[in-house]
KOLTI-837055 format. One record per residue: residue in one letter; x, y, z of N, C-alpha, C, CB in turn; chain. Coordinates in steps of 0.001 Angstrom, whole numbers, plus 500000, padded with zeros to 6 digits. Atoms other than C-alpha are relative to their C-alpha. Glycine has a CB too. Layout:
// residues N
+------+--------+--------+--------+--------+--------+--------+--------+--------+--------+--------+--------+--------+-------+
: resn :   n.px :   n.py :   n.pz :  ca.px :  ca.py :  ca.pz :   c.px :   c.py :   c.pz :  cb.px :  cb.py :  cb.pz : chain :
+------+--------+--------+--------+--------+--------+--------+--------+--------+--------+--------+--------+--------+-------+
:    a :      X :      Y :      Z :      X :      Y :      Z :      X :      Y :      Z :      X :      Y :      Z :     A :
...
+------+--------+--------+--------+--------+--------+--------+--------+--------+--------+--------+--------+--------+-------+
END
This chain:
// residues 168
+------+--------+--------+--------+--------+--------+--------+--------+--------+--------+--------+--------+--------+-------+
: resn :   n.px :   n.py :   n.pz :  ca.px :  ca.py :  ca.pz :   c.px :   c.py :   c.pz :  cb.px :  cb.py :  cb.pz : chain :
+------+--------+--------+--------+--------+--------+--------+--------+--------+--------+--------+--------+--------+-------+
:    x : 499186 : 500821 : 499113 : 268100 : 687718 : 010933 : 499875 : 500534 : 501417 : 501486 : 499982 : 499544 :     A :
:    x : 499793 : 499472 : 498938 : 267918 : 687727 : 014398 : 500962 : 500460 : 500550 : 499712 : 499522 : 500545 :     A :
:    x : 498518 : 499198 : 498984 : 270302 : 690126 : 017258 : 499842 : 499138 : 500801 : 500041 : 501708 : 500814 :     A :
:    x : 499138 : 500544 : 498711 : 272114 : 688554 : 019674 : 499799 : 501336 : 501211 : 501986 : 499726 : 499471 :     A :
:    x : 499684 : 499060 : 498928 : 271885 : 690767 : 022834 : 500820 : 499830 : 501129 : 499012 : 500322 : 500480 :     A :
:    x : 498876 : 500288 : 499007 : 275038 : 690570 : 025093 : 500053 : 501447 : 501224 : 501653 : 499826 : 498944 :     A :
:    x : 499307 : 499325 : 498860 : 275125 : 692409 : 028596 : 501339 : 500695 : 500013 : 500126 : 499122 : 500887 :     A :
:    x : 499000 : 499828 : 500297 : 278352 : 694347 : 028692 : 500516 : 501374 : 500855 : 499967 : 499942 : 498619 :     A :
:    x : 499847 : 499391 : 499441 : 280060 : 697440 : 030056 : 500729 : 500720 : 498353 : 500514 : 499573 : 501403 :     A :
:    x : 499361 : 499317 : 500803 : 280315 : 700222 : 027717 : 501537 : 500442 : 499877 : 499375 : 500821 : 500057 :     A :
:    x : 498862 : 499392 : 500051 : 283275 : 701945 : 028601 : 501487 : 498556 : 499997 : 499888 : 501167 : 501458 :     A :
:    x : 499055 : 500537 : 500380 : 285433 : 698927 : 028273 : 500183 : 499818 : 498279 : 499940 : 498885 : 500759 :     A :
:    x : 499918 : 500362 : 501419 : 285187 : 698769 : 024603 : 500329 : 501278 : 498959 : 498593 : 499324 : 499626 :     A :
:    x : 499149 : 498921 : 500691 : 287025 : 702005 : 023476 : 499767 : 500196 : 498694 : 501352 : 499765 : 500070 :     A :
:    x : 499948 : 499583 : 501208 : 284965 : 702406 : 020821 : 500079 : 501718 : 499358 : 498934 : 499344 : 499629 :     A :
:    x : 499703 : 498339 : 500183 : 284957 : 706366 : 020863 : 501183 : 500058 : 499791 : 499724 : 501002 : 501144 :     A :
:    x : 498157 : 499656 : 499929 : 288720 : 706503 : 021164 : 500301 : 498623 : 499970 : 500833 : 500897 : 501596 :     A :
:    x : 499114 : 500801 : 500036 : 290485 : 703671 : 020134 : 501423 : 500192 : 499996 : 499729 : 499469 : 499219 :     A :
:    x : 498436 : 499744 : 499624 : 293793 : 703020 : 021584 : 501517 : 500415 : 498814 : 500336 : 498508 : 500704 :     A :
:    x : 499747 : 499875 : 500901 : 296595 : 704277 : 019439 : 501107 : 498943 : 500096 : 500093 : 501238 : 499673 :     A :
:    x : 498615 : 501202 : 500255 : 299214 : 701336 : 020215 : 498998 : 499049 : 499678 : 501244 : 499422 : 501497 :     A :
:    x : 501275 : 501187 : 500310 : 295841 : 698879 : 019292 : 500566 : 499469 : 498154 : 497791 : 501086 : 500036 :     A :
:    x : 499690 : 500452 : 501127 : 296860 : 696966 : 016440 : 498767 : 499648 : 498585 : 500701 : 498869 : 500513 :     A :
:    x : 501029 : 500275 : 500613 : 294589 : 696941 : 013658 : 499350 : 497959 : 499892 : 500480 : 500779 : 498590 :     A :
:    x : 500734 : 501356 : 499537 : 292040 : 693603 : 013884 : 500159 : 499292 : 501136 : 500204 : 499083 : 499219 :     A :
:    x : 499673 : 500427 : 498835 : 292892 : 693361 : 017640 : 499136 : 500701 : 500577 : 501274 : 500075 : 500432 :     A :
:    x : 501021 : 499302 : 499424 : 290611 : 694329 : 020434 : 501060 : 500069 : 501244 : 498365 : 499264 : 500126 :     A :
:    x : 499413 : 499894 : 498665 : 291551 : 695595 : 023799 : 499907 : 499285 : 501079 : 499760 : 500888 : 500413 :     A :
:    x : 499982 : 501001 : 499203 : 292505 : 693449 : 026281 : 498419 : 500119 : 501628 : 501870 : 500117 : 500494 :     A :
:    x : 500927 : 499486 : 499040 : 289918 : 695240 : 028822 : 498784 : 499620 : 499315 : 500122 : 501547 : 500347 :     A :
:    x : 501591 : 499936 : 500816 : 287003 : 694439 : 026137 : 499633 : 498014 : 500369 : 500225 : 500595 : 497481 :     A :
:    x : 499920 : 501467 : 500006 : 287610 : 690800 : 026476 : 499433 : 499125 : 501637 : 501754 : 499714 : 499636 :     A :
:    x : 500421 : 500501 : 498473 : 286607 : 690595 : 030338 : 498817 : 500337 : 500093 : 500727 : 500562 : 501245 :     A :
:    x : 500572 : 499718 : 500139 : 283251 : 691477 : 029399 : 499419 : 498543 : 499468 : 500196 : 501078 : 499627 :     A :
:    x : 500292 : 501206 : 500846 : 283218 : 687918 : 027744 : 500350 : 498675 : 501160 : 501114 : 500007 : 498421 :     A :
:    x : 499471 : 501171 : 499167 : 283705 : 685699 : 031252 : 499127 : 498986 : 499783 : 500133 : 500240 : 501498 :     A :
:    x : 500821 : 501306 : 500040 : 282503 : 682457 : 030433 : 499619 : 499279 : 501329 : 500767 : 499004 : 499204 :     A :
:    x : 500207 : 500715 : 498753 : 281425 : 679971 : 033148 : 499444 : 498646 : 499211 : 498871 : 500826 : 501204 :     A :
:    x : 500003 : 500753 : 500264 : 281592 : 676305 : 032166 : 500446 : 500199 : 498237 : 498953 : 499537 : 500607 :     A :
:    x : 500009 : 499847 : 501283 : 282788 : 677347 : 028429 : 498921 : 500511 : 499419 : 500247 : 499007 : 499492 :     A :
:    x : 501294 : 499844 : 500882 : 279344 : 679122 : 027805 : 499721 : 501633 : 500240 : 498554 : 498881 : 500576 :     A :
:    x : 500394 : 498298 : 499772 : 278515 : 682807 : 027666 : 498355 : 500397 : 499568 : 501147 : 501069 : 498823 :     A :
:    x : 501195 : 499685 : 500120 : 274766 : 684304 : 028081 : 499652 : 500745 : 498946 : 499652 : 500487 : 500957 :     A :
:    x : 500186 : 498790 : 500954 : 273063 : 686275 : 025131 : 498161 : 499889 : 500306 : 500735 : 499692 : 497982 :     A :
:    x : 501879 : 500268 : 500141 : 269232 : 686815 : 024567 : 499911 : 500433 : 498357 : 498687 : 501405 : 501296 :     A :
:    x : 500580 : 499386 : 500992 : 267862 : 686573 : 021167 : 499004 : 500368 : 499359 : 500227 : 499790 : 499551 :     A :
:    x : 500670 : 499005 : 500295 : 265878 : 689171 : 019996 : 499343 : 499609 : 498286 : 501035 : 501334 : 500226 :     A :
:    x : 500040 : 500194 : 501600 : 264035 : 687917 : 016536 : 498708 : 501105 : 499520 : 499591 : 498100 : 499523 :     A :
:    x : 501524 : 499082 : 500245 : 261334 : 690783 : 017068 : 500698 : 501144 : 500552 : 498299 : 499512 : 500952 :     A :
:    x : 499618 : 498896 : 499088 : 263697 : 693681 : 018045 : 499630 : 500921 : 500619 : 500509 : 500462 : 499741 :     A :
:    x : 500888 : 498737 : 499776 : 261332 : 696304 : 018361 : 499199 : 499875 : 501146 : 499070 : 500297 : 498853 :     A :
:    x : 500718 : 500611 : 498293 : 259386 : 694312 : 021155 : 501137 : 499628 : 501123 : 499009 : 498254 : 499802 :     A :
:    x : 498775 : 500659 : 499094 : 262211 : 692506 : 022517 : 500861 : 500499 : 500840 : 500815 : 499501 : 499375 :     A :
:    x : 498861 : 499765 : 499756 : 265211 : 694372 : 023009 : 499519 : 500649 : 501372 : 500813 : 500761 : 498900 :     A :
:    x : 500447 : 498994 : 498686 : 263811 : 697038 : 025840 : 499355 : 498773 : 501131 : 498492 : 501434 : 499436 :     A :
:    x : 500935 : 500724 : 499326 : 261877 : 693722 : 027358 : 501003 : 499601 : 500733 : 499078 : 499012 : 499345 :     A :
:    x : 499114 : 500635 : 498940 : 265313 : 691971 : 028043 : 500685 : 501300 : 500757 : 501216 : 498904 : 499268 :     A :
:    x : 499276 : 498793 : 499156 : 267107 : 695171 : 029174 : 499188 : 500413 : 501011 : 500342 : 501287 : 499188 :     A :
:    x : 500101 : 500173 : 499095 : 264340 : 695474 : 031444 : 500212 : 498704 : 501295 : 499275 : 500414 : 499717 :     A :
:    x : 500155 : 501208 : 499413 : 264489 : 692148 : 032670 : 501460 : 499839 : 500850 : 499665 : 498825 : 498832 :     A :
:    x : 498274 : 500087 : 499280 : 268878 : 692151 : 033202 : 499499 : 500933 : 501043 : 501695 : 500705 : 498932 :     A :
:    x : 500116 : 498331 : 499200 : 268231 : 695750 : 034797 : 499333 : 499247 : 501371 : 498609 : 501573 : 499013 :     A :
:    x : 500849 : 500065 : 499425 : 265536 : 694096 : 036914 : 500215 : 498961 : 501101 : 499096 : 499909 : 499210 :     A :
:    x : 499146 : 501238 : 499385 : 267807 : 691033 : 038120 : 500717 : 500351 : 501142 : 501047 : 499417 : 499041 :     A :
:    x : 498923 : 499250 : 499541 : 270074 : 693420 : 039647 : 499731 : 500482 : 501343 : 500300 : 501082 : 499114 :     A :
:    x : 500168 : 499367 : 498787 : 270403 : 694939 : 043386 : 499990 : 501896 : 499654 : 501378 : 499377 : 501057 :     A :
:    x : 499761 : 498777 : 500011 : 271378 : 698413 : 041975 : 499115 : 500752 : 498503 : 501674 : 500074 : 500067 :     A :
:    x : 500547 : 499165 : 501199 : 269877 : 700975 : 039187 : 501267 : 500710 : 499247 : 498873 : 501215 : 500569 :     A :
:    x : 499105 : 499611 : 500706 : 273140 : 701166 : 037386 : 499451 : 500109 : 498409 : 501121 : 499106 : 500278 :     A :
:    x : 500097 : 500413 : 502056 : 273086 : 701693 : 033402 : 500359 : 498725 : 500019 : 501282 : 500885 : 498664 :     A :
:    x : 500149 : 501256 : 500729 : 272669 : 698546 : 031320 : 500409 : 500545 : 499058 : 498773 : 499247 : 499843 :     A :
:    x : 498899 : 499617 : 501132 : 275036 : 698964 : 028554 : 499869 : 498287 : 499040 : 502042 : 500440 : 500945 :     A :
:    x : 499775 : 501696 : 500455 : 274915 : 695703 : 025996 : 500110 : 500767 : 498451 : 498334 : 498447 : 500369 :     A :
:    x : 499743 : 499841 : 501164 : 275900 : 695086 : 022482 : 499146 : 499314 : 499072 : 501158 : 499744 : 499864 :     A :
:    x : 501174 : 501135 : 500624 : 273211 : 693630 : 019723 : 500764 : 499550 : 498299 : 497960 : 501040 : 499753 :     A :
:    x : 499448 : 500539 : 501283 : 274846 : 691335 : 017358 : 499453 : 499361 : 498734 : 500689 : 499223 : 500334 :     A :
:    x : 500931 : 500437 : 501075 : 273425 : 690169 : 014187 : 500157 : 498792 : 500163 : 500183 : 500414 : 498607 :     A :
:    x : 499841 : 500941 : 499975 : 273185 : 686270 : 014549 : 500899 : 499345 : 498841 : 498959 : 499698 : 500209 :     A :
:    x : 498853 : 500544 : 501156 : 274977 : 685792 : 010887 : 500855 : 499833 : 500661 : 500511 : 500799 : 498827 :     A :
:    x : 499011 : 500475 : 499549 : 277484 : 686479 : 012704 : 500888 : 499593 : 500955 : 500239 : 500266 : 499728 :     A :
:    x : 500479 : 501189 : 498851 : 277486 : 684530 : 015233 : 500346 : 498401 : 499516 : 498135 : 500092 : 500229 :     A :
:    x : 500198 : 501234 : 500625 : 277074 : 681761 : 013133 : 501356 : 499846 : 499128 : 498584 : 499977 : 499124 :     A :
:    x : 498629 : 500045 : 500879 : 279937 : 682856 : 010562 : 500954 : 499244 : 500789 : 500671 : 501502 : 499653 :     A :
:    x : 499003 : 500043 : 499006 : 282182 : 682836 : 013167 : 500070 : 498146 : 500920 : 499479 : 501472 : 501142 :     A :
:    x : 499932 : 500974 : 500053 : 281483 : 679284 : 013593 : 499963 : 499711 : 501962 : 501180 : 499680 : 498942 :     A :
:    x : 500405 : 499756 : 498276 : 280251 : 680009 : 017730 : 498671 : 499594 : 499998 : 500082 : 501695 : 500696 :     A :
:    x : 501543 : 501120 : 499914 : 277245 : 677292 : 018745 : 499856 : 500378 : 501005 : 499877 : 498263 : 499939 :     A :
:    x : 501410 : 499799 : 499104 : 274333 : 678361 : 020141 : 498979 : 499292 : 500184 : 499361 : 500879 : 499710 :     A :
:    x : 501191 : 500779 : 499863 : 271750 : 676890 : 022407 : 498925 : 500231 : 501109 : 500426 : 498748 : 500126 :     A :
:    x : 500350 : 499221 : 499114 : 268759 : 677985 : 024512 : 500088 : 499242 : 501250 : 498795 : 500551 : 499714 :     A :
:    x : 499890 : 500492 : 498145 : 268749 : 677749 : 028178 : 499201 : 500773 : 500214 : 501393 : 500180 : 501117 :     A :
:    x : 501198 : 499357 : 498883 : 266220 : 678853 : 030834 : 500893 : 501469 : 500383 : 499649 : 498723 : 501788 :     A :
:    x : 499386 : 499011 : 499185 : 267039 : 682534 : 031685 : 499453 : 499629 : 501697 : 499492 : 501629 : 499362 :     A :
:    x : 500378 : 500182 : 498231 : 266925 : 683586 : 035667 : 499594 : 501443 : 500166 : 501510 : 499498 : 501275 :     A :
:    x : 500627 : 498717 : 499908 : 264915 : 687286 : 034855 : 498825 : 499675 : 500774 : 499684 : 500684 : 498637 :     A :
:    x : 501288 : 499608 : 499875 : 261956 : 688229 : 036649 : 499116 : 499849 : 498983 : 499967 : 501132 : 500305 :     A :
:    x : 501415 : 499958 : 500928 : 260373 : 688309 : 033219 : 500103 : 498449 : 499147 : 499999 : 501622 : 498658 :     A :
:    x : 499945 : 501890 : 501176 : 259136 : 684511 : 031651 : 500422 : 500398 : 499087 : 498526 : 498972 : 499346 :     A :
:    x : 500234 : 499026 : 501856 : 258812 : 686168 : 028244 : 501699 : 499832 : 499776 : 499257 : 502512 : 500008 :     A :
:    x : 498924 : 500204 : 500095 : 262289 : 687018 : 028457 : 501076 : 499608 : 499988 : 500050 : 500148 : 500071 :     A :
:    x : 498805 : 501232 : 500055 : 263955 : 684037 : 029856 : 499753 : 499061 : 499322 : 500356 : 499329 : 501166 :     A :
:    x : 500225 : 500894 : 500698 : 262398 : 682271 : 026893 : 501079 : 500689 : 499114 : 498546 : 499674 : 499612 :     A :
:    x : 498738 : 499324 : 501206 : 264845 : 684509 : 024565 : 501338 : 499232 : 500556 : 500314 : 502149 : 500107 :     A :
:    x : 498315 : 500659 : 499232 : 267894 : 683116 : 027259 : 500809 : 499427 : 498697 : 499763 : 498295 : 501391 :     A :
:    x : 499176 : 500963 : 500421 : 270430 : 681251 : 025074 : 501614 : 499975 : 500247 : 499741 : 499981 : 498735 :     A :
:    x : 498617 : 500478 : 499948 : 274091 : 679911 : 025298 : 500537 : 499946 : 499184 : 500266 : 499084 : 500366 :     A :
:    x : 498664 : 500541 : 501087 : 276997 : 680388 : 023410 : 500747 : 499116 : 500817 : 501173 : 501282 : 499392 :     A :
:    x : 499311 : 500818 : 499434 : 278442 : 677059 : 023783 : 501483 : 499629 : 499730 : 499340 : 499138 : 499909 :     A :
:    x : 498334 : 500845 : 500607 : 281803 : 674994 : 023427 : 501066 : 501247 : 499551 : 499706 : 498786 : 498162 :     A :
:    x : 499109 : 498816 : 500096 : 283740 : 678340 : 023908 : 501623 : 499842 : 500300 : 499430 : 501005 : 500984 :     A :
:    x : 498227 : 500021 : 499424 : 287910 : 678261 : 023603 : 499783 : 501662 : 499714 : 501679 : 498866 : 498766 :     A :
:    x : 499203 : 498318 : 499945 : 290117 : 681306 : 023909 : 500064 : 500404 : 498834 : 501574 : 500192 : 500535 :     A :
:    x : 499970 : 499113 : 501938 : 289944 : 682010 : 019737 : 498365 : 499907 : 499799 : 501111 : 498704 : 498164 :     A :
:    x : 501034 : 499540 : 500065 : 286253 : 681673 : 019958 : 499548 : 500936 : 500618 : 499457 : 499367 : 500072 :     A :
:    x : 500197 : 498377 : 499481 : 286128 : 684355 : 022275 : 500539 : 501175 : 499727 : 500210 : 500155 : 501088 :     A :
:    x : 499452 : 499257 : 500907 : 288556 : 686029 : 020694 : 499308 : 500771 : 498493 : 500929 : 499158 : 499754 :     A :
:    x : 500679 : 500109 : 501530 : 286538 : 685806 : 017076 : 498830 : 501145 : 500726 : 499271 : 497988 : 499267 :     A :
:    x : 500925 : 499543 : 499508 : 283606 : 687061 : 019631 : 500198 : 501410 : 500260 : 499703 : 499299 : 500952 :     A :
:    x : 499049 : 498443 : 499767 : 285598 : 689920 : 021160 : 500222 : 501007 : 498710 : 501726 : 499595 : 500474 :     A :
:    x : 499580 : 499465 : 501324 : 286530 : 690869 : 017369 : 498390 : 500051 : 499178 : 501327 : 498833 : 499178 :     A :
:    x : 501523 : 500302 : 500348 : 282708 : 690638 : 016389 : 499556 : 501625 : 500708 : 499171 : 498232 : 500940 :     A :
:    x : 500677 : 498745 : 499426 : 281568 : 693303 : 019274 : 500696 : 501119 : 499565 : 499932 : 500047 : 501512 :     A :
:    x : 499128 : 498721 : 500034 : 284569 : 695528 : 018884 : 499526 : 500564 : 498421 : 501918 : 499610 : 500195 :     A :
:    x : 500658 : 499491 : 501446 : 283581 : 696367 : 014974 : 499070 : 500759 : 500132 : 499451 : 499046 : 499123 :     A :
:    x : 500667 : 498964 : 499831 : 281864 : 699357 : 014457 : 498516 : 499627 : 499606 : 500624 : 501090 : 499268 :     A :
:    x : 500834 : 500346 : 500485 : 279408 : 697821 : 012480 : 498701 : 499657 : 501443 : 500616 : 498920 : 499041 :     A :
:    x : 501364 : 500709 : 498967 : 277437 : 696180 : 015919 : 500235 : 501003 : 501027 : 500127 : 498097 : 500731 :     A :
:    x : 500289 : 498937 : 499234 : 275821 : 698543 : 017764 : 499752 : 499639 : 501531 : 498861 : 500653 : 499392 :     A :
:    x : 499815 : 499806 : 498636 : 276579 : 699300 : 021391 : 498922 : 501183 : 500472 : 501574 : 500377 : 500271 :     A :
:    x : 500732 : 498965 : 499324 : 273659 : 701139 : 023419 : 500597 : 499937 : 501912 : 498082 : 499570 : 499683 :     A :
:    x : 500026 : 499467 : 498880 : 273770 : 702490 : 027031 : 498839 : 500597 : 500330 : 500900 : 500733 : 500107 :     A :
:    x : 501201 : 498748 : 499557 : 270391 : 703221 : 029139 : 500082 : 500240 : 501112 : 498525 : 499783 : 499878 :     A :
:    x : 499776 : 499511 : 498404 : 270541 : 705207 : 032173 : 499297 : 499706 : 500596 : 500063 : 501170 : 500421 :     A :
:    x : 500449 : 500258 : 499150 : 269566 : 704644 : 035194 : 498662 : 500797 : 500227 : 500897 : 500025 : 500769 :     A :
:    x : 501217 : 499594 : 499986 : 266644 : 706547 : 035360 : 498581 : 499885 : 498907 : 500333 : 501079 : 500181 :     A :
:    x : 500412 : 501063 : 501357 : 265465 : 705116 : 031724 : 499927 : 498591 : 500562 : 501267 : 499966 : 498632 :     A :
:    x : 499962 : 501412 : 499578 : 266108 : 701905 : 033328 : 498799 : 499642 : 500862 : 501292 : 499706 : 500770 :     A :
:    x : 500509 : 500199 : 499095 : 264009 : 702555 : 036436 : 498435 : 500310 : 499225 : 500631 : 500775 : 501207 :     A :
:    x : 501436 : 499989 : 500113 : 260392 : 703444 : 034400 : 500221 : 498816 : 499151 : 499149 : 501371 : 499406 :     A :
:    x : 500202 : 501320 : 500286 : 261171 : 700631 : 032378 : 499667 : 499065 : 500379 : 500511 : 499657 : 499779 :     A :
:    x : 500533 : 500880 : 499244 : 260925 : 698347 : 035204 : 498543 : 499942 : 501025 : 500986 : 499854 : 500606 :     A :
:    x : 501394 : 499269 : 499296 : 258183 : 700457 : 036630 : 499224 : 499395 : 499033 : 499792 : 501846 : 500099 :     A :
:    x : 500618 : 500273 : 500867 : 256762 : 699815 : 033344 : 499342 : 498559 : 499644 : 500676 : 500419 : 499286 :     A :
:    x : 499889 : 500867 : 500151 : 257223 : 696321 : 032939 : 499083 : 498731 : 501135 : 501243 : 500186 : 499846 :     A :
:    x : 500724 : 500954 : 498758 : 255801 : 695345 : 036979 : 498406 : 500406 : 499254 : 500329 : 500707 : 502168 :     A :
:    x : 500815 : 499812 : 500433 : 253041 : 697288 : 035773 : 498946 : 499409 : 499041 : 500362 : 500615 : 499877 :     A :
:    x : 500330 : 500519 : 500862 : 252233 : 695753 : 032863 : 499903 : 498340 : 500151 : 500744 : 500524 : 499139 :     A :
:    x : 499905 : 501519 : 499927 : 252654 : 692225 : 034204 : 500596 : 498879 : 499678 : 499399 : 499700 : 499750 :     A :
:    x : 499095 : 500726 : 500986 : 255691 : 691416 : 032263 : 501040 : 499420 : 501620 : 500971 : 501354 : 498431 :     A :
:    x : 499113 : 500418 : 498938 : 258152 : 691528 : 035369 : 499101 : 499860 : 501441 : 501255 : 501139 : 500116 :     A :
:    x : 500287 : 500513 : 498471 : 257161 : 689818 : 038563 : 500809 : 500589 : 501293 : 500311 : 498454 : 500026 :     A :
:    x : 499011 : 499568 : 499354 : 257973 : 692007 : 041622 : 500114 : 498990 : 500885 : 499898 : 501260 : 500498 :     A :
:    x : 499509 : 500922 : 499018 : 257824 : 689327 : 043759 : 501418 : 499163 : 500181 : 499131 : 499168 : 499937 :     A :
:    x : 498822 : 500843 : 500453 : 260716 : 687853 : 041684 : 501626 : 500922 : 500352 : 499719 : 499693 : 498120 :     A :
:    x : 499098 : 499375 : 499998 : 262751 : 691051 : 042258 : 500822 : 499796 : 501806 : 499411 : 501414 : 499430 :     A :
:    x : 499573 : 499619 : 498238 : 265315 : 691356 : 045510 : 499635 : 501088 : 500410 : 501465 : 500106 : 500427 :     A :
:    x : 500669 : 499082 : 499408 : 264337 : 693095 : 047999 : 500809 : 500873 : 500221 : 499364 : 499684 : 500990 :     A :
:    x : 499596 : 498631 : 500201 : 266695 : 695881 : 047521 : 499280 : 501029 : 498668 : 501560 : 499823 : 499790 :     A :
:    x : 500482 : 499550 : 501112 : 265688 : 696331 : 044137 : 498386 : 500234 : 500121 : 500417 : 499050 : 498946 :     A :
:    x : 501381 : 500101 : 499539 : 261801 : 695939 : 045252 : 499978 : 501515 : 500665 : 499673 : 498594 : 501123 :     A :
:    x : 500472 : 498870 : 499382 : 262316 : 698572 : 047457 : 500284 : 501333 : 499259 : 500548 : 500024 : 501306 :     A :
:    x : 499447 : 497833 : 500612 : 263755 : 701691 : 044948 : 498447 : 499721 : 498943 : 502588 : 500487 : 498354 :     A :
:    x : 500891 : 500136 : 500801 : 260638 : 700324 : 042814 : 499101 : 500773 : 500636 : 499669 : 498755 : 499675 :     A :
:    x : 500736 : 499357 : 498784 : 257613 : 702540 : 044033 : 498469 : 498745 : 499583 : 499678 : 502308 : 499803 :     A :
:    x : 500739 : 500997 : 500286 : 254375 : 700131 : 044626 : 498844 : 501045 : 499429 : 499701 : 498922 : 501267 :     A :
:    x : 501237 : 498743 : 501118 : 251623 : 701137 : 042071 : 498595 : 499653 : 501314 : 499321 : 499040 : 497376 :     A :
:    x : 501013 : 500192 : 499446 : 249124 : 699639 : 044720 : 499542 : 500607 : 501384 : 500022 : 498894 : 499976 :     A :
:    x : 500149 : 498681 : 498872 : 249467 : 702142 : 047532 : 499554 : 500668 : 500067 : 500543 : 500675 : 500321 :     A :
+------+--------+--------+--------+--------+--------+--------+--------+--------+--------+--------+--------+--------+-------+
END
């Protein structure tokens, strides 16, 4: 089955330390702003080749970006996804890398208990939360212009400039 790959911010999701007033099958209200929709639809990329994939879109978000912060995201198993009765559909990403904005898709027709269900999906120990640093991040994208996957032309020109040019 394919992962879901959701963008995210580690440290809101208290999975090391969970809160002790947290009610069991409740998530923290801070985990849930990690889930801002825009028109009822939230971004994922899915990954049905993880081993190629996953590092391709994490360069690609990373690569979108003005800054070389960590990329933190969560990779959900599509079952459940689907259990959870949350419709998905692809859309054009807006990465530097084609490849990767062919993975783009939309969780659509989102209320406040489908994000909820969603929220209660990531928070479970079961779906794994990574974090890659910023300096992991930056040969990745090194890696990626290199290789011909990411277009620097496509990058801003802040981000262009912490890149170093291989053709110098």
């Amino acid at each position: 089955m394919p992962l879901l790959l959701r963008k995210i911010r580690k440290n809101r999701w208290y999975r090391d330390k969970k809160p002790e007033w947290l009610q069991p099958g409740d998530v923290p209200a801070d985990s849930v702003t990690d889930l801002k929709t825009t028109d009822n639809k939230l971004s994922v990329y899915q990954c049905n080749d993880p081993d190629s994939e996953i590092d391709r879109v994490v360069a690609a978000l990373a690569a979108s970006g003005d800054q070389t912060d960590p990329v933190d995201y969560a990779l959900i198993d599509r079952k459940q996804i689907d259990e959870a009765e949350i419709s998905m559909q692809p859309s054009p990403g807006t990465t530097p890398d084609e490849k990767a904005n062919g993975l783009h898709h939309d969780l659509v027709a989102l209320s406040g208990e489908k994000i909820l269900r969603l929220a209660k999906i990531i928070f479970d120990d079961r779906v794994l939360i990574k974090r890659v640093l910023p300096k992991k991040v930056m040969e990745m994208i090194s890696a990626g212009i290199a290789a011909g996957r990411i277009s620097r032309d496509k990058l801003s020109e802040k981000m262009r400039s912490k890149i170093p040019d291989s053709k110098r």
